[in-house]
C-alpha positions in Angstrom: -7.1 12.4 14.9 -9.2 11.7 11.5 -7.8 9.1 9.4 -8.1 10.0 6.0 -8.7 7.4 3.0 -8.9 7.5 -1.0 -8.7 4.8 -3.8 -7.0 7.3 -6.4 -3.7 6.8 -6.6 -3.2 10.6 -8.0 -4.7 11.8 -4.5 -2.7 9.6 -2.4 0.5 10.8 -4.0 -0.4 14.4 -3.8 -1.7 14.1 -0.2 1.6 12.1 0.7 -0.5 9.1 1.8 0.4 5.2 3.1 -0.3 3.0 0.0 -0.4 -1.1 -0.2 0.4 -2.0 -3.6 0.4 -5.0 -4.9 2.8 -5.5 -8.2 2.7 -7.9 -11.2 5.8 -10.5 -11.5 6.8 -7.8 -14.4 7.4 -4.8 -11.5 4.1 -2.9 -12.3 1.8 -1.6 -9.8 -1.5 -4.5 -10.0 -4.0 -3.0 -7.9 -3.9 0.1 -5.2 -5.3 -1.9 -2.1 -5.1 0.9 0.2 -4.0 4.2 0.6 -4.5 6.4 3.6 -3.0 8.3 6.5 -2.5 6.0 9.1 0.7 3.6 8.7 -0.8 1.6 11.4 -3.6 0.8 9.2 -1.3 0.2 6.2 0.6 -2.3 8.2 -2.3 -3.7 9.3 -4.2 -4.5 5.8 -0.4 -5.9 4.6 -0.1 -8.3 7.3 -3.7 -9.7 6.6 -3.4 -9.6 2.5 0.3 -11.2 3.1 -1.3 -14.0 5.5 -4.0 -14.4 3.2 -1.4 -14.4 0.0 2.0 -15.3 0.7 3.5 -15.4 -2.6 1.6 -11.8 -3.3 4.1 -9.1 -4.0 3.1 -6.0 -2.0 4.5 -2.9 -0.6 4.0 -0.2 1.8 4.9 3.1 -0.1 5.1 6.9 0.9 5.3 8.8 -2.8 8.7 6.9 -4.0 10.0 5.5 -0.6 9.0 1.9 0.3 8.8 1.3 3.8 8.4 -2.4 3.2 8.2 -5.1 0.6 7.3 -8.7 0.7 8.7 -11.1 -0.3 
């Protein structure tokens, strides 16, 4: 299977793609770190950036449903 990737935000929500997010301390959306169709992936990239960043506020979003959130 072919993994599919994009850095617009517009795409990924369209295509119903994984995103890591990372958010300000206000709630906002910061930066779109990835976005693509493998979860595995997704997961993957959190688990470093987290490791990296502890205090870093990140999730791993379909459209509106998170399907995780540190911290």
């Amino acid at each position: 299977m072919q993994h599919e990737e994009t850095a617009d935000f517009r795409v990924a929500n369209l295509r119903n793609f994984y995103k890591v997010e990372l958010w300000t301390p206000e709630g906002h959306i910061d930066r779109l770190i990835f976005a693509g169709t493998s979860l595995d992936k997704a997961r993957q990239i959190f688990a470093d950036y987290h490791q990296q960043e502890p205090t870093a506020r990140l999730t791993i979003r379909q459209r509106i449903r998170v399907l995780l959130r540190a911290p």
